[in-house]
N, C-alpha and C positions, 0 to 999 in steps of 0.2 A: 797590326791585325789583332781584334778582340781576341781573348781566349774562349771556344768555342764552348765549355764546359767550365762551368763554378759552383761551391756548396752553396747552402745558403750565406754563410758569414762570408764568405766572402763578394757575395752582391750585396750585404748589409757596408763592410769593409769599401766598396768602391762608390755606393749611390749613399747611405744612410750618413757615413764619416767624411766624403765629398763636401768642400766649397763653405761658403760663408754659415755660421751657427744657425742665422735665420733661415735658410734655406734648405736643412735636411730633411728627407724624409723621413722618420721614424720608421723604426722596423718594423710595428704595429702594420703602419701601411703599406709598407713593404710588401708583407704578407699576403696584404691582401690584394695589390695591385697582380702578385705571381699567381694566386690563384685563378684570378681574371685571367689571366693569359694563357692559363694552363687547361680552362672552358673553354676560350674560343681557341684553342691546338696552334696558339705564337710561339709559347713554350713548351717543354716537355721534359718529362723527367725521368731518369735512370739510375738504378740504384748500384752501388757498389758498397757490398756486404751490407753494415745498415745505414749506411750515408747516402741520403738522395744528393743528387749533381743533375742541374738544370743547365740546356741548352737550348739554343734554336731550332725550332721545328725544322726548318730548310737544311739545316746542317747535316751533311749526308752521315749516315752511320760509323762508315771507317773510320772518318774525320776523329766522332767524338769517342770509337773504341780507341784510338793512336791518341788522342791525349790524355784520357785516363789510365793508358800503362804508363803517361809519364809522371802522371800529377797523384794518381793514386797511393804509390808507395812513397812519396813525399809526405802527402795528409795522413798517413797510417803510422809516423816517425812522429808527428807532432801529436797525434793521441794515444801515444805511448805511457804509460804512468812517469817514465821518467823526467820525460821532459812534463808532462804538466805539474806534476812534483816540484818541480824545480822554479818553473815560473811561479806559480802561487809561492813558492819561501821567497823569492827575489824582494815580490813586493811587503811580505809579512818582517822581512830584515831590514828592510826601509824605514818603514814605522818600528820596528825597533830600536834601532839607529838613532832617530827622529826622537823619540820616546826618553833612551839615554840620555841621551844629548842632550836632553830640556833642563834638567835635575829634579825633575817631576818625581816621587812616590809611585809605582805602577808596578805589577803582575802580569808575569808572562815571558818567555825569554829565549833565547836559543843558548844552548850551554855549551857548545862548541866551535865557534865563526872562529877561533884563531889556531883550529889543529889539522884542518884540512883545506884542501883547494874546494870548489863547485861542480868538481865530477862526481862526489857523495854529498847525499842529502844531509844535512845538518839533523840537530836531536832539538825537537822544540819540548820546551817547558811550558804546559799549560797553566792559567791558573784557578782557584780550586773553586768547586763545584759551591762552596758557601761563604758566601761574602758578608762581610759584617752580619752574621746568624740567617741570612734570606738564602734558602736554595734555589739553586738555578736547574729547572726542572728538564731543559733539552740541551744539557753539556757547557762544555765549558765555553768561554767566551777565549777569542783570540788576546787579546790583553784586557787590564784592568787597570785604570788611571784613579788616583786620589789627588782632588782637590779640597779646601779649606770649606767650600761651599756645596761640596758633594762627590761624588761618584761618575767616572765615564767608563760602558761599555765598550768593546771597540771590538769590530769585526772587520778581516780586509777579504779581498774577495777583488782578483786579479784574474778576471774574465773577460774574455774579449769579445764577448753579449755585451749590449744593453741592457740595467737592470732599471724594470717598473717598478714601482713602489710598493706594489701588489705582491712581489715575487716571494717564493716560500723565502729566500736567508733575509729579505727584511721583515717578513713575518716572525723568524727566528731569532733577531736581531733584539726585535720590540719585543718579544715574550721571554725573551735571557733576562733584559733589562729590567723590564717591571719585575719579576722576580725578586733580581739584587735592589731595586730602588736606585737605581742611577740612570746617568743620559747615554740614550744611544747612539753611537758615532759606526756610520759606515764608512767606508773607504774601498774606493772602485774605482776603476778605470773609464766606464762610461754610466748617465744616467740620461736616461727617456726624458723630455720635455714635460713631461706629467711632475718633475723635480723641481718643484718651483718654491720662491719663499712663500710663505702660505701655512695653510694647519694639512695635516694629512688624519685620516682617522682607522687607529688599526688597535686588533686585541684591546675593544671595548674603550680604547680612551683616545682622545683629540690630541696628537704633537702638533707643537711650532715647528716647522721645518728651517732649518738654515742651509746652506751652500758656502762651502770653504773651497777655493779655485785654486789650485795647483802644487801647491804644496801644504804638510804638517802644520808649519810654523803656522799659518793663516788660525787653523783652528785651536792652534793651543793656545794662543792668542784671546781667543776667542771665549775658551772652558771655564776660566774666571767665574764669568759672567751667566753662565748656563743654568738653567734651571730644570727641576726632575722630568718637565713635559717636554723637554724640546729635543728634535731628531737633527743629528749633524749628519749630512754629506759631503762627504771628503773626495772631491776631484783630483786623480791624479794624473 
C-alpha cells in the first residue's frame, strides 16, 4: 500500500531518483506536474509546522492525520541540526580523506578524527580567506588544492536536493573562486540534467564544464590538466 502522505523530497526520492538515468523526471518538473494536480484538486496539501506533505485528495482525513503522527516526529529527528551536522561532515571527511590520501598540497582540515567516536561533531579547519594575496570576498572555501599548473577550489555540499547550476552555492562557488584565480570543483550528491559537458556561464564569465562519476580519484585525475575557466562536478 502507497504511503498516503509524503514531503516533497521524498516524491523527488521515489519518481525523480527512480529507474534508468534516461528516464528521470527532474524535479524542475516535478514541480510543476504537483502544481497541475493541486489546480485541478488530484492532490492536496497539508502543512505540518512549516513542512507541506502532499496527499491524495480521495484519502479520507483520518487516514492522513494517523500517518503524520507517525511520519512526522521521524522527519523532525532528521532536521535536527545534529544530524544534518553530521551528514554534511561525513561527506566533507571523505574528500578529506580522499585529499590526504593523494599526497596533494591542499588547505583545509579536520583536526580531530582520531579523539573521538561520530556521536560529537568533529572541529573543522577552514582555509584562510586570502590565497596567494586574492581575497575571497563570500568566506572561506571548504578546501583548497595546489597544483603545479594552478589552484582548485572545492566546495562539498551533501544534499539530498538536486542542485541546478543556477543555484545560490554554485553561484558562491564561481565567485570564491574567481576571487582566488583557481578552478572551481563542486562535490554533491545529485545534479539536474541541465549538468552537462558543455560551457555554463555565471559571474560574468563562460566555464568548461566537466563531470567526474563517482568517486575523488576520477577528478584528481583529472586537475593536472585543468585550466582557470573550467567548472568540475564531482558525482558522489
Amino acid at each position: 500500500m502507497p504511503r498516503p502522505v509524503a514531503t516533497e523530497r521524498t516524491l523527488e526520492q521515489k519518481i525523480s531518483d527512480a529507474g534508468p538515468n534516461n528516464q528521470r523526471a527532474e524535479p524542475l518538473i516535478l514541480t510543476e506536474a504537483r502544481t497541475r494536480l493541486m489546480k485541478e484538486d488530484r492532490i492536496r496539501l497539508i502543512k505540518r509546522g512549516k513542512t507541506p506533505w502532499f496527499y491524495l485528495a480521495e484519502t479520507a482525513d483520518e487516514v492522513v492525520r494517523a500517518r503524520l503522527d507517525i511520519l512526522g516526529p521521524i522527519y523532525d529527528r532528521t532536521q535536527d541540526d545534529a544530524f544534518t551536522q553530521r551528514v554534511g561532515q561525513a561527506l566533507e571527511i571523505a574528500v578529506f580523506k580522499a585529499l590526504k590520501d593523494s599526497g596533494r598540497d591542499f588547505l583545509g582540515s579536520y583536526s580531530n578524527l582520531s579523539e573521538h567516536d561520530d556521536t560529537t561533531l568533529y572541529d573543522r579547519v577552514d582555509p584562510p580567506l586570502v590565497i596567494s594575496g586574492n581575497k575571497i570576498e563570500k568566506g572561506p572555501l571548504d578546501f583548497v588544492v595546489f597544483e603545479p599548473s594552478g589552484g582548485a577550489g572545492i566546495e562539498v555540499k551533501n544534499y539530498r536536493s538536486w542542485i541546478y547550476p543556477d543555484t545560490t552555492e554554485v553561484k558562491d562557488l564561481l565567485s570564491k573562486c574567481a576571487d582566488a584565480k583557481i578552478v572551481p570543483v563542486l562535490v554533491a550528491r545529485r545534479r539536474a540534467g541541465r549538468w552537462r559537458k558543455g560551457t555554463i556561464s555565471r559571474v560574468g564569465a563562460r566555464y568548461d564544464l566537466y563531470v567526474c562519476r563517482s568517486s575523488m580519484g576520477s577528478w584528481l585525475n583529472l586537475s593536472k590538466s585543468l585550466k582557470a575557466m573550467d567548472l568540475v562536478f564531482v558525482n558522489t
